[in-house]
C-alpha positions as CSV (number, residue, x, y, z in Angstrom):
1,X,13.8,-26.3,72.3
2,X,16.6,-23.8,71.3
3,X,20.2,-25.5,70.4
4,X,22.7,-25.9,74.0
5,X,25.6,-24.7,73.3
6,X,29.4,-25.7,75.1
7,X,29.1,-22.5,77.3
8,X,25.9,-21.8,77.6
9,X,25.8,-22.8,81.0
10,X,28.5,-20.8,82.0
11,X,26.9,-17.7,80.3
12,X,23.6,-18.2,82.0
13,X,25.4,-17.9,85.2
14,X,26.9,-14.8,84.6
15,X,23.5,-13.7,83.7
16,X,20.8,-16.1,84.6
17,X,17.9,-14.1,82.9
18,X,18.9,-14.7,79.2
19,X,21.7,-16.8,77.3
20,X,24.7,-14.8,75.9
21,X,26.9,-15.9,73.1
22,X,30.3,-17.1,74.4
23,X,31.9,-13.1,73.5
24,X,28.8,-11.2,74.4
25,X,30.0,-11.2,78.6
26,X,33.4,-10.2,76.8
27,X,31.6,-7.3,75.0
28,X,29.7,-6.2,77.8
29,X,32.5,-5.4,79.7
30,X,34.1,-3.3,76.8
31,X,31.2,-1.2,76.3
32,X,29.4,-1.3,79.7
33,X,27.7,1.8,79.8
34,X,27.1,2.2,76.0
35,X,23.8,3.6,75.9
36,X,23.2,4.7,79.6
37,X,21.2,7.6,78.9
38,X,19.3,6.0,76.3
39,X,18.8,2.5,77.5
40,X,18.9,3.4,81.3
41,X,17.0,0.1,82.2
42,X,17.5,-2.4,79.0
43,X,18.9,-5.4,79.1
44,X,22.3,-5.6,77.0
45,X,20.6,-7.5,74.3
46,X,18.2,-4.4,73.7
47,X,20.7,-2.0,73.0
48,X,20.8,-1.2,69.2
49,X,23.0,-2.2,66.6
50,X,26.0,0.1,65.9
51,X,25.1,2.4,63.4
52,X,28.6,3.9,62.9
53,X,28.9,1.8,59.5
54,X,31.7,1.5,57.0
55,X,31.2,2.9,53.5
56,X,31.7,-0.5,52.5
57,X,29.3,-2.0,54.8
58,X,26.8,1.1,54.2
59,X,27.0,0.3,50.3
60,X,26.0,-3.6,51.2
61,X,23.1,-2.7,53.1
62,X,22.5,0.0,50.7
63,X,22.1,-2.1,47.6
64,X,18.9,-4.2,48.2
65,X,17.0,-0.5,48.2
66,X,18.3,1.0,45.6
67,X,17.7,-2.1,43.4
68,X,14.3,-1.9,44.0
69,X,13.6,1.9,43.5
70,X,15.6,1.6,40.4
71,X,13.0,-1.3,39.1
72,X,10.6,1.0,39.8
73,X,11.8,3.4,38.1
74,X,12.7,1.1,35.4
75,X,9.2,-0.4,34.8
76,X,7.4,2.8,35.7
77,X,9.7,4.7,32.5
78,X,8.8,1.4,30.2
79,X,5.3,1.8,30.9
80,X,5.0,5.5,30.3
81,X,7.0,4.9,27.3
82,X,4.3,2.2,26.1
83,X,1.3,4.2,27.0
84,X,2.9,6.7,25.3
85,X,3.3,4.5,21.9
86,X,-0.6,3.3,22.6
87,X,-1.7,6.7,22.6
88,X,-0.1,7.5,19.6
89,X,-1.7,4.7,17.9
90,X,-4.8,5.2,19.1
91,X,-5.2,9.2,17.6
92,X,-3.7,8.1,14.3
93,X,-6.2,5.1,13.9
94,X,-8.9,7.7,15.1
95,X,-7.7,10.4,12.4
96,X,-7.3,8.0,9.2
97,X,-11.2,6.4,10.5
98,X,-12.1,10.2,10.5
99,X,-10.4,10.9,7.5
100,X,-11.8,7.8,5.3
101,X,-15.4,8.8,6.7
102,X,-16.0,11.7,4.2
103,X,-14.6,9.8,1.4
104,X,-16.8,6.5,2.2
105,X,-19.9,9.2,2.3
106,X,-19.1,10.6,-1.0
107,X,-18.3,7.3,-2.5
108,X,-21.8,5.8,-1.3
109,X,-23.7,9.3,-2.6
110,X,-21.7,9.5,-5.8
111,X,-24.1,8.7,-8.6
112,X,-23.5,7.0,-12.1
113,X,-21.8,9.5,-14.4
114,X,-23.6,11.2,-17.4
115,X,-21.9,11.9,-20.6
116,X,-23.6,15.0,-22.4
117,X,-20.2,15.8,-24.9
118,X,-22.0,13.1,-27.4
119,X,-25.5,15.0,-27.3
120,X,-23.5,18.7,-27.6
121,X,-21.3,17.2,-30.2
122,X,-24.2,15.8,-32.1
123,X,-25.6,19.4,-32.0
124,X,-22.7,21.6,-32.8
125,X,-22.9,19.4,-35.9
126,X,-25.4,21.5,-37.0
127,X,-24.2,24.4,-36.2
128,X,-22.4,27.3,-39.0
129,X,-19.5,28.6,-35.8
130,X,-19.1,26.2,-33.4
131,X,-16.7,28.8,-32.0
132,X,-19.6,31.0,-31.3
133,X,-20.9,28.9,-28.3
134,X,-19.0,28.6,-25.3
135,X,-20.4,25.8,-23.2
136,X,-19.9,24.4,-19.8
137,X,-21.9,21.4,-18.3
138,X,-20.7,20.3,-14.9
139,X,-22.4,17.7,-12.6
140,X,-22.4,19.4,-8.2
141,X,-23.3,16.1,-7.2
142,X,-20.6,13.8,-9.0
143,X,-18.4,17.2,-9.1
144,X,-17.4,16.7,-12.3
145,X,-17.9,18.0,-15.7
146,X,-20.0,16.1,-18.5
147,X,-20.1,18.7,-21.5
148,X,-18.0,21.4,-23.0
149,X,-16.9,23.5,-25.7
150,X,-14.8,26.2,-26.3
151,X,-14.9,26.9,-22.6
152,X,-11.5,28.6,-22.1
153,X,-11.6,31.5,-24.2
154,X,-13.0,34.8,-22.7
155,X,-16.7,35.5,-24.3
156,X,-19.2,38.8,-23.5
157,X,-20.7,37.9,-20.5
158,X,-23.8,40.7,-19.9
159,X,-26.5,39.5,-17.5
160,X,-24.6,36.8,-16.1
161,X,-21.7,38.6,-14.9
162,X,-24.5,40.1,-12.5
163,X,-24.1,37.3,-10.1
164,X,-20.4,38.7,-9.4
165,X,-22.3,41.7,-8.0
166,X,-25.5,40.1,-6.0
167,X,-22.6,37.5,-4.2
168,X,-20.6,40.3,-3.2
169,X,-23.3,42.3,-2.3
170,X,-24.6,39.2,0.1
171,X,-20.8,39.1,1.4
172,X,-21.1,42.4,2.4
173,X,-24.9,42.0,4.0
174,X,-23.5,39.2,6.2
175,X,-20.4,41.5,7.4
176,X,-23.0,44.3,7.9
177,X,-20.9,46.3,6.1
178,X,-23.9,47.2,4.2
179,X,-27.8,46.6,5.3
180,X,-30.4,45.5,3.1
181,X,-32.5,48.5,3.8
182,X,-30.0,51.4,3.3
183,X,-31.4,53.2,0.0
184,X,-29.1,54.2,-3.1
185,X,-30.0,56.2,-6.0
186,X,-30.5,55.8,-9.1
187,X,-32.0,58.5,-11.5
188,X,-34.7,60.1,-10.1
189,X,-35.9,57.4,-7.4
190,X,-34.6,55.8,-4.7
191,X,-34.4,52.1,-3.7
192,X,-33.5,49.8,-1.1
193,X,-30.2,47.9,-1.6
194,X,-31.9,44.8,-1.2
195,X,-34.9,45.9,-4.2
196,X,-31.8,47.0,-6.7
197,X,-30.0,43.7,-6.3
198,X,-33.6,41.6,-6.9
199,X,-33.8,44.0,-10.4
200,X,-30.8,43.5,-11.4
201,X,-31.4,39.6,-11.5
202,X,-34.9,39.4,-12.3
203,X,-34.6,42.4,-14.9
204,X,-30.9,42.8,-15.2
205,X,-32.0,46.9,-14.6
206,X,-28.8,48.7,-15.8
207,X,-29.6,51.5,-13.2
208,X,-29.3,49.4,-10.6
209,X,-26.5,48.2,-11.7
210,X,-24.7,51.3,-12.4
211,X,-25.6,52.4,-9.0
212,X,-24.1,49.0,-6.8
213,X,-20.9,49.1,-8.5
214,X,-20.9,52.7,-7.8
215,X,-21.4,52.0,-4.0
216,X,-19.5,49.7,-4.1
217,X,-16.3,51.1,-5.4
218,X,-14.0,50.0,-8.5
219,X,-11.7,49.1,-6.3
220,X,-13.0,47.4,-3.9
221,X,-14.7,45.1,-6.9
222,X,-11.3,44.7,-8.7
223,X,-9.9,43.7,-5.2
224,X,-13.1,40.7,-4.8
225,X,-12.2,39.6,-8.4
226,X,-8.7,39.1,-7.2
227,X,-9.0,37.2,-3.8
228,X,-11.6,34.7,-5.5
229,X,-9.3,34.0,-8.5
230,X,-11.5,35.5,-11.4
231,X,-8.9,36.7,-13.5
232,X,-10.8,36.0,-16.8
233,X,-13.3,38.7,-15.4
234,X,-13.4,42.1,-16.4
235,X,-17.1,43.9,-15.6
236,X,-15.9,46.8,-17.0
237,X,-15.5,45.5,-20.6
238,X,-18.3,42.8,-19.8
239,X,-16.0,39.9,-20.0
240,X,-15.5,36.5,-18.4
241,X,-15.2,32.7,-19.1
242,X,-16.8,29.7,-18.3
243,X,-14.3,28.9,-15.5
244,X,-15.0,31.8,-13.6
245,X,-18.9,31.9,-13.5
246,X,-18.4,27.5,-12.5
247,X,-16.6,28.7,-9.8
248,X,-18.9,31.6,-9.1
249,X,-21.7,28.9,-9.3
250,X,-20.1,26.7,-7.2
251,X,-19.7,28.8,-4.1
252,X,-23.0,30.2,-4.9
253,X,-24.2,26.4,-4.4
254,X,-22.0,26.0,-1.4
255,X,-22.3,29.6,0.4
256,X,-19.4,29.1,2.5
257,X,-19.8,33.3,3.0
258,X,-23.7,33.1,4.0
259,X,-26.4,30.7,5.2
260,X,-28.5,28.5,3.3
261,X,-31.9,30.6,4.1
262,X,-30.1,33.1,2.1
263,X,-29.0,30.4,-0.9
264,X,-32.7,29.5,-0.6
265,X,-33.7,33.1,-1.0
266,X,-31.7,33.2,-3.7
267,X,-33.3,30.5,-5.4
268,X,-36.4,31.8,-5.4
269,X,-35.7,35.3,-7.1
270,X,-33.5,33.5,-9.4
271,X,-36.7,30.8,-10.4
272,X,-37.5,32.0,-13.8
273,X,-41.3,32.4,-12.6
274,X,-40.4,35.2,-10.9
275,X,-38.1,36.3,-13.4
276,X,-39.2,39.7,-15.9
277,X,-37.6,39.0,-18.5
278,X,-36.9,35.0,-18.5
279,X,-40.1,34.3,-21.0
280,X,-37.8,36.2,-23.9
281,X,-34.9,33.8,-23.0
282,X,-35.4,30.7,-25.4
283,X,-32.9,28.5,-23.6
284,X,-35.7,28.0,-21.2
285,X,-38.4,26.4,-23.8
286,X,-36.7,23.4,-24.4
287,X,-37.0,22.3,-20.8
288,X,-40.0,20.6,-20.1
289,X,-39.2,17.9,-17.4
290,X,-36.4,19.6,-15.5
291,X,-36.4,22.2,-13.3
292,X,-33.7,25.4,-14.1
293,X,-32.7,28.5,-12.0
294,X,-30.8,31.0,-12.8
295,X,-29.5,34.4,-14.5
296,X,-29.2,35.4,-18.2
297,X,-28.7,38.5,-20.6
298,X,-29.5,39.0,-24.2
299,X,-29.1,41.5,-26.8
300,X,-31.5,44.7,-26.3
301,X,-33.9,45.2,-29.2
302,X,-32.1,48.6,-29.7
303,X,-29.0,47.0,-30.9
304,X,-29.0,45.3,-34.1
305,X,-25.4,44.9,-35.0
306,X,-24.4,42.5,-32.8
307,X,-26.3,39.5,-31.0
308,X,-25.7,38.0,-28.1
309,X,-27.1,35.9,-25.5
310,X,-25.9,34.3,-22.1
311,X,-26.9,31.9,-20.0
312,X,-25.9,30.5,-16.5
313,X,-28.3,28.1,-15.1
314,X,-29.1,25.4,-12.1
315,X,-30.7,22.5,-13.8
316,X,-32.2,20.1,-10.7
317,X,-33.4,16.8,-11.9
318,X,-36.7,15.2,-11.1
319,X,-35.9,11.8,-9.2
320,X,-38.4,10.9,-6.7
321,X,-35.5,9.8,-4.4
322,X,-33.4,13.3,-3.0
323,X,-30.3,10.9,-3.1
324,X,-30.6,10.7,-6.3
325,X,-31.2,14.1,-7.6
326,X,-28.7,16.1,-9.1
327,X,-28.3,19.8,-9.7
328,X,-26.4,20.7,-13.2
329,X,-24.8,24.1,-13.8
330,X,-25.1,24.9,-17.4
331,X,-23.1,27.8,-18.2
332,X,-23.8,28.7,-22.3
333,X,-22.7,32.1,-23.5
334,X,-23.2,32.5,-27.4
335,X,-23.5,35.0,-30.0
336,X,-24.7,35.5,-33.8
337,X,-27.1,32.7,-33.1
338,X,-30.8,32.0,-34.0
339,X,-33.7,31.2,-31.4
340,X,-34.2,27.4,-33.0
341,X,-30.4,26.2,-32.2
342,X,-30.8,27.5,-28.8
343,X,-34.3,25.4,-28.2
344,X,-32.2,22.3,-29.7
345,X,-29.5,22.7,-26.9
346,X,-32.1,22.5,-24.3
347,X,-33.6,19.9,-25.7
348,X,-30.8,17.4,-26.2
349,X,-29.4,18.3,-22.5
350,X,-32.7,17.4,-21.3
351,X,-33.0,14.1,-23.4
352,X,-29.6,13.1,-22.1
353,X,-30.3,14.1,-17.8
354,X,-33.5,12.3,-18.0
């Protein structure tokens, strides 16, 4: 039952439908006709509030809404802000996990090292000019190197500086800037591009030779020695060093500038089985357990003044197990040397990889 107030009798006279409160008769008859248009038949207690509000009174009402829209907007800003903060998180944790992964795989493939400086110490004991043998033994799978001697100074480097041609020449097959079957001369014959760069390996044929680096342009050659940082390599005076051909052999290994059918190609012209001339080489007779592919250049029997003899070889160990094979580059460029010190060499590498 609703509350009876002093006049609320009175009021329900003057209007006997409703209750008023004691001034609402009062303000009746001070706006009688307020909304007559509007409210034609309303009652006077459905006629709407005033809306003609103070700024005052506007602010009041105003301040329950904008205190809500500016916790939204509140909130909403502190949670893009923390998504933001978890995103961030999230990529760097994913990039150091992707970073670590490599070196956690090369960790877990990395074998035990090998020392070979001992075994080539042991046999430069022996030997009248240690100065005359410039050796290099590095390690692809541990990526690092296990033997050395005078392996800084630049050294003749016919037969093996070859490879600088048959990499470039492979560079140039995968740009199709050349084609394998395009035919150069030399002499009197002609032959394929592809059948002068397999005689120059497997025969190191000077007329082949002769005839790719005249295709392919001094300059352009001096220009491919320069972008791949041989700068101990001069093919015109038959110079190099041991740095240069292990980085040649390295990115022979790795072919970042061809596919591995073509490494694998490769490999098979450069197995000394199919080799010409690899049953003179003498390096080769001391290996009897491991398996060595590769490019060398000796003296020719016209030449009797001056001996030399140069070597740059894959060695691949035997191990049942692929993960724990490893492939040795053996880089060995000496001169003024006899045929028995060179079968030692082999021999004591071998003794130390097995």
């Amino acid at each position: 039952m609703p509350p009876n107030y002093p006049n609320q009798g009175q009021n329900q006279g003057q209007n006997p439908a409703q209750g008023q409160s004691p001034n609402q008769g009062q303000n009746q008859a001070q706006y009688p006709n307020q909304y007559p248009h509007q409210y034609p038949n309303s009652s006077p207690s459905q006629i709407p509030v005033n809306h003609e509000l103070t700024p005052n009174e506007f602010a009041k009402h105003s301040m329950p809404k904008f205190g809500k829209i500016f916790a939204i907007i509140l909130f909403t800003t502190a949670g893009v802000i923390l998504l933001s903060f978890g995103i961030v998180y999230l990529m760097k944790y994913l990039n150091e996990k992707t970073a670590k992964t490599p070196e956690t795989t090369a960790e877990s493939t990395k074998l035990s090292s090998i020392n070979l400086q001992p075994a080539i110490d042991q046999w430069l004991s022996t030997q009248v000019n240690k100065k005359n043998n410039s050796i290099l033994v590095y390690d692809l799978k541990n990526q690092e190197i296990i033997g050395r001697n005078n392996d800084f100074t630049q050294n003749n480097s016919q037969g093996v500086e070859n490879l600088f041609l048959v990499y470039l020449a492979n560079l140039l097959f995968k740009q199709e800037t050349w084609k394998k079957e395009d035919l150069i001369k030399v002499g009197e014959e002609s032959f394929t591009k592809e059948t002068c760069l397999i005689r120059i390996i497997q025969e190191n044929h000077a007329g082949c030779k002769e005839a790719i680096i005249s295709e392919l342009g001094a300059d352009q050659l001096k220009q491919f020695l320069k972008d791949q940082s041989y700068e101990n390599t001069n093919l015109t005076a038959h110079l190099s060093n041991t740095s240069d051909l292990l980085s040649l052999a390295k990115r022979f290994y790795n072919h970042p500038d061809f596919s591995n059918d073509v490494w694998e190609d490769l490999k098979l012209k450069l197995d000394p089985k199919a080799n010409v001339i690899a049953s003179a080489n003498p390096l080769l007779s001391g290996f009897q357990k491991l398996k060595p592919y590769g490019i060398f250049g000796a003296t020719p029997e016209t030449s009797s003044n001056y001996s030399y003899i140069n070597n740059l070889y894959f060695i691949e160990t035997a191990e049942e197990d692929p993960a724990r094979r490893r492939t040795i580059v053996l880089i060995y460029l000496t001169t003024d040397t006899d045929v028995a010190s060179i079968i030692d060499l082999a021999k004591a590498i071998e003794k130390s990889l097995i």
